[in-house]
C-alpha positions in Angstrom: -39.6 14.1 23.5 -37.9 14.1 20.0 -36.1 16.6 21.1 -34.4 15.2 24.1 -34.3 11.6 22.2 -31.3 13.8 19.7 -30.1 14.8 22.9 -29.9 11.5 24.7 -28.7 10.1 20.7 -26.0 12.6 20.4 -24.6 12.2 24.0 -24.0 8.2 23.4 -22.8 8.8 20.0 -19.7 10.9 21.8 -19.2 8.3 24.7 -19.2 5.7 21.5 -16.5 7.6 19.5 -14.5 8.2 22.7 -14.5 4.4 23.7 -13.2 3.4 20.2 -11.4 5.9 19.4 -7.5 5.3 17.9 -5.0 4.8 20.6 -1.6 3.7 19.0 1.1 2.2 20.7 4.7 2.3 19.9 5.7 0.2 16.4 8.7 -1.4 15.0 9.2 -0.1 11.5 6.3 1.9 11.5 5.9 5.8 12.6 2.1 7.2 13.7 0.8 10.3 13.8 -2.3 11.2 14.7 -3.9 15.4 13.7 -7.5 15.5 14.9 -9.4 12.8 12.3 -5.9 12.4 10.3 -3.4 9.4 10.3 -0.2 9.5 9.0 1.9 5.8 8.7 5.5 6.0 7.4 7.2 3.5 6.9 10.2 2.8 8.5 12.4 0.2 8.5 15.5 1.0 10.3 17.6 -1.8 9.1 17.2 -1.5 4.8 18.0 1.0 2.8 15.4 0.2 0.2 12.6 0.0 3.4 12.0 -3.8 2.7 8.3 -4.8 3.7 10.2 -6.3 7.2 7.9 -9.1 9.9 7.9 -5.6 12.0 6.3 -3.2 9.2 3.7 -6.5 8.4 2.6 -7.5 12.3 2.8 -3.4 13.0 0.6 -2.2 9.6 -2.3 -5.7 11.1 -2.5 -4.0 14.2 -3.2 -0.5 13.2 -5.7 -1.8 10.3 -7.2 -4.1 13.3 -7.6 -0.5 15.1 -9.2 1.2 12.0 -11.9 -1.8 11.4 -13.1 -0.5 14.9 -12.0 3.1 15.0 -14.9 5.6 14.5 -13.4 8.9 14.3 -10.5 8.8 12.2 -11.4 9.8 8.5 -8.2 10.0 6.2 -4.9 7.4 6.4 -1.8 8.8 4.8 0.6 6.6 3.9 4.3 7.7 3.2 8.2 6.8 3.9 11.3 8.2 5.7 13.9 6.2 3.5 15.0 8.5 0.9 14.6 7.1 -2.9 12.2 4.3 -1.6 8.7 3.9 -0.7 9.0 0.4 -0.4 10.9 -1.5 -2.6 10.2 -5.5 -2.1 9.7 -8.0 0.9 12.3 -8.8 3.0 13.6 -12.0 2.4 13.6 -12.9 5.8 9.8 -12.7 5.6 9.4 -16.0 3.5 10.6 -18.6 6.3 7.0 -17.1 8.2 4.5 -20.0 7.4 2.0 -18.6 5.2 3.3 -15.4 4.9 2.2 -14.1 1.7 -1.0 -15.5 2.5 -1.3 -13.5 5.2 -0.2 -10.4 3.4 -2.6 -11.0 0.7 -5.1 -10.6 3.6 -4.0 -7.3 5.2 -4.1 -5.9 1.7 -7.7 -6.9 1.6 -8.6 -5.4 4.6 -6.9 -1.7 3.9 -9.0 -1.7 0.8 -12.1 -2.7 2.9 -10.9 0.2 5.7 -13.8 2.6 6.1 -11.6 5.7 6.5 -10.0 6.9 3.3 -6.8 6.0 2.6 -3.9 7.5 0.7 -0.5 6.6 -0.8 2.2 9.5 -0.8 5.1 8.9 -3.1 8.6 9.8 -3.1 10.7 6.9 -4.2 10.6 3.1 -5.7 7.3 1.5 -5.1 7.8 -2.5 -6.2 6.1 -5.6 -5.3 4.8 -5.5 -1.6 5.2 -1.6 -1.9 3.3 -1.8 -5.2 0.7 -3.7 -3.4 0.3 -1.8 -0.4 0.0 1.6 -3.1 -3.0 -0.4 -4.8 -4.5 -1.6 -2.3 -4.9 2.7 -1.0 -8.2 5.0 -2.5 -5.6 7.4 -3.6 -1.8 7.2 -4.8 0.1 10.7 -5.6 3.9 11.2 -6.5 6.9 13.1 -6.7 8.4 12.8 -10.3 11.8 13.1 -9.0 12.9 9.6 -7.5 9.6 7.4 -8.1 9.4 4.3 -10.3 6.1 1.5 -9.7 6.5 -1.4 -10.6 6.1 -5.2 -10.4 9.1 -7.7 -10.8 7.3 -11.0 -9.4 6.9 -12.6 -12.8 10.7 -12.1 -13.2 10.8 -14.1 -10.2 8.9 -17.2 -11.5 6.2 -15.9 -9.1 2.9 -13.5 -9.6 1.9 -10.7 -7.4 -0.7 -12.4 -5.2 -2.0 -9.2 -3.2 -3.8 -7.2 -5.2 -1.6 -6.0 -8.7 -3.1 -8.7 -10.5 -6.8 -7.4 -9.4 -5.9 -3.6 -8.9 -4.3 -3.0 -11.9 -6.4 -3.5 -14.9 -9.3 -2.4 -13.2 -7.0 1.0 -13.3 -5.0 1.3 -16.2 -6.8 -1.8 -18.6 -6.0 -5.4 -19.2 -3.4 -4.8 -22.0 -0.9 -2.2 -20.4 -1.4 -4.6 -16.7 -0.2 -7.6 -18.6 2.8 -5.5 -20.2 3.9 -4.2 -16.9 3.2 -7.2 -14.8 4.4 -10.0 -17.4 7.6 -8.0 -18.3 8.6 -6.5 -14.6 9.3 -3.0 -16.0 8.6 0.1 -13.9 6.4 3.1 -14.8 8.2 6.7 -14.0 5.4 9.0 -11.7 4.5 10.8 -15.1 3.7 8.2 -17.3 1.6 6.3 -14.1 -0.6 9.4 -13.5 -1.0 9.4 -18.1 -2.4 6.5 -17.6 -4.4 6.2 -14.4 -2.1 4.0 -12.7 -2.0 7.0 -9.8 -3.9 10.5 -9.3 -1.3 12.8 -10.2 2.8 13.5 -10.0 3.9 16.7 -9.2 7.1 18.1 -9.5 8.3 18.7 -6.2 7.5 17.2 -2.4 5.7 20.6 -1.6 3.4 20.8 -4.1 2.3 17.2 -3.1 1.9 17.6 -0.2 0.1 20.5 -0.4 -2.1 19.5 -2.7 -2.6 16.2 -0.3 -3.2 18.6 2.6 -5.8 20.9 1.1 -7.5 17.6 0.0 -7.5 16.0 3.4 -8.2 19.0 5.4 -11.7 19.3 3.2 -12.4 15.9 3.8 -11.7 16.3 8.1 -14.8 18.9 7.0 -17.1 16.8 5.9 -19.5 14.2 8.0 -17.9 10.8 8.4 -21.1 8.9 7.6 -20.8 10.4 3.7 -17.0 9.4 2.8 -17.8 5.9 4.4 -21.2 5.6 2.3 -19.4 6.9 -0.5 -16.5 4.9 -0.3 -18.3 1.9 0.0 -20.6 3.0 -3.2 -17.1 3.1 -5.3 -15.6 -0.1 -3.6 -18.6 -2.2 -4.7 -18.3 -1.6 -8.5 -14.5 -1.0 -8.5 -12.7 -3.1 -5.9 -11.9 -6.9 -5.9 -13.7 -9.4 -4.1 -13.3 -11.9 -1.0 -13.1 -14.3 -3.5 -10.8 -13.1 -5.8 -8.1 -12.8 -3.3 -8.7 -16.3 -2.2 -8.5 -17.6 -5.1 -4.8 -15.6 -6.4 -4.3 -17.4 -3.1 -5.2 -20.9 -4.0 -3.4 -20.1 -7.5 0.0 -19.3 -5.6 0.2 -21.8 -3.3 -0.4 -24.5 -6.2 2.3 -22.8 -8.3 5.7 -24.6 -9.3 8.5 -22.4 -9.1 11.8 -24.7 -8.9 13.7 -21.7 -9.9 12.7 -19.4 -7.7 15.1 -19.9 -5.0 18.1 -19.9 -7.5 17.0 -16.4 -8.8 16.8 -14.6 -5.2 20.3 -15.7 -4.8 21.5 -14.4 -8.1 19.4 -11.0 -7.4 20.7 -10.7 -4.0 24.6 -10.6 -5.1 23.7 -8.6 -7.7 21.8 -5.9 -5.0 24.9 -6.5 -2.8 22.5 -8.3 -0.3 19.5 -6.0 -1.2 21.0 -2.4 -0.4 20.2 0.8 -2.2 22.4 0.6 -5.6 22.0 0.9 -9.3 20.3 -2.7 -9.8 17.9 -1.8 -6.6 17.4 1.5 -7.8 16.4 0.4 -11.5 15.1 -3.5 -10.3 12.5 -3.2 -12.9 15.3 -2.8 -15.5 17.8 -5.1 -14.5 16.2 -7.8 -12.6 17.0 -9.1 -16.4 20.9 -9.2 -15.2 19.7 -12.3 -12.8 19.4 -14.7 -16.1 22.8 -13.3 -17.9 
């Protein structure tokens, strides 16, 4: 009898992971792939050069993480880009005019912390406010040196980073160094962020990350999903914000005052050339500054 119970256990476990297993359709500004319990995102926003956080990227990266919430054979999420020099440098503009859009974004970064597969963040360009968040908001971050700057330049805005820096941050690299980074809205190069615990490591060229990623994932794939999800869920509870810290960056954002703020996107957007890849979008954390000149 116990034996056929394991039998008759085993059997309904695999018609389980079949019914819920990942089955992705087609996204805008997003790119899937999918090798045996591995999931690679990149985004992709066709229409910026700097791969803006676009309405497509956000409604795209809710549905997959809806997916994930159910998914039970998918253990690692990798993360990367397509757009050379950028991981994902800011929001689109465009985005704001969605009613409670940062809100909602706040949210989604919640939930990819709260995923139950393990989720990395590959590097190999300019990582700033929503891509910032998105990085944080990941188990792992690794970089390229060449290319990558992190950073936050909502203060510089008259704003705060509502989805997770605030949070993340000193729980990673201490309360002093996240107020200088996020009060003064100066980047970190990929060496000085893995000195400091702000990511895993930097390596020196693309293939050496990604090899290094790849041996790590494929040992993962080896190993039961019941442990990484036990285990993850061990770290998250003494490491990660809560529920109620997210509501209430929430609650503090949508109280805030920012009469400027609409003054300073204007004067950052002529100075981007309408938010293309350029020096000030390339260096934002050092010359966001130019927007009060």
């Amino acid at each position: 009898m116990p034996l056929l119970w394991l039998t008759i256990q085993a059997l309904a476990g695999l018609l389980f992971s079949k019914a819920v297993a990942l089955d992705l359709p087609k996204y805008e500004g997003l790119v899937t792939s999918q090798n045996n319990s591995i999931l690679t995102i990149t985004l992709h926003n066709p229409v910026s050069s700097v791969n803006a956080w676009s309405a497509d990227m956000h409604a795209g990266m809710k549905d997959i993480v809806r997916r994930l919430q159910e998914d039970n054979e998918t253990k690692v999420v990798i993360i990367n880009s397509s757009v050379p020099r950028f991981f994902c440098n800011h929001f689109d503009p465009a985005v704001f005019a969605i009613a409670n859009f940062t809100e909602d974004y706040a949210m989604l970064m919640m939930n990819i912390t709260n995923l139950p597969q393990i989720t990395i963040g590959a590097v190999e360009g300019r990582a700033r406010n929503a891509g910032h968040e998105l990085l944080l908001a990941l188990d792992m971050r690794f970089a390229t040196t060449k290319d990558v700057l992190i950073g936050e330049t909502e203060t510089a805005f008259g704003n705060f980073p509502v989805a997770g820096s605030c949070q993340h941050l000193p729980r990673l690299i201490g309360r002093g160094l996240a107020m200088e980074y996020i009060l003064s809205s100066q980047d970190v190069d990929a060496k000085e962020a893995e000195r400091i615990g702000w990511i895993n490591k930097a390596f020196d060229s693309r293939r050496d990350m990604y090899s290094h990623i790849d041996k790590l994932t494929s040992r993962l794939a080896l190993f039961p999903r019941s442990g990484l999800v036990a285990s993850k869920q061990a770290i998250n509870l003494r490491s990660k914000p809560s529920r109620e810290d997210f509501l209430h960056d929430i609650t503090l954002f949508q109280d805030l005052s920012n009469p400027d703020f609409a003054r300073i996107v204007d004067r950052v957007a002529t100075l981007t050339n309408n938010w293309t890849a350029g020096e000030v979008e390339l260096n934002l954390g050092r010359d966001v500054v130019l927007a009060y000149n």
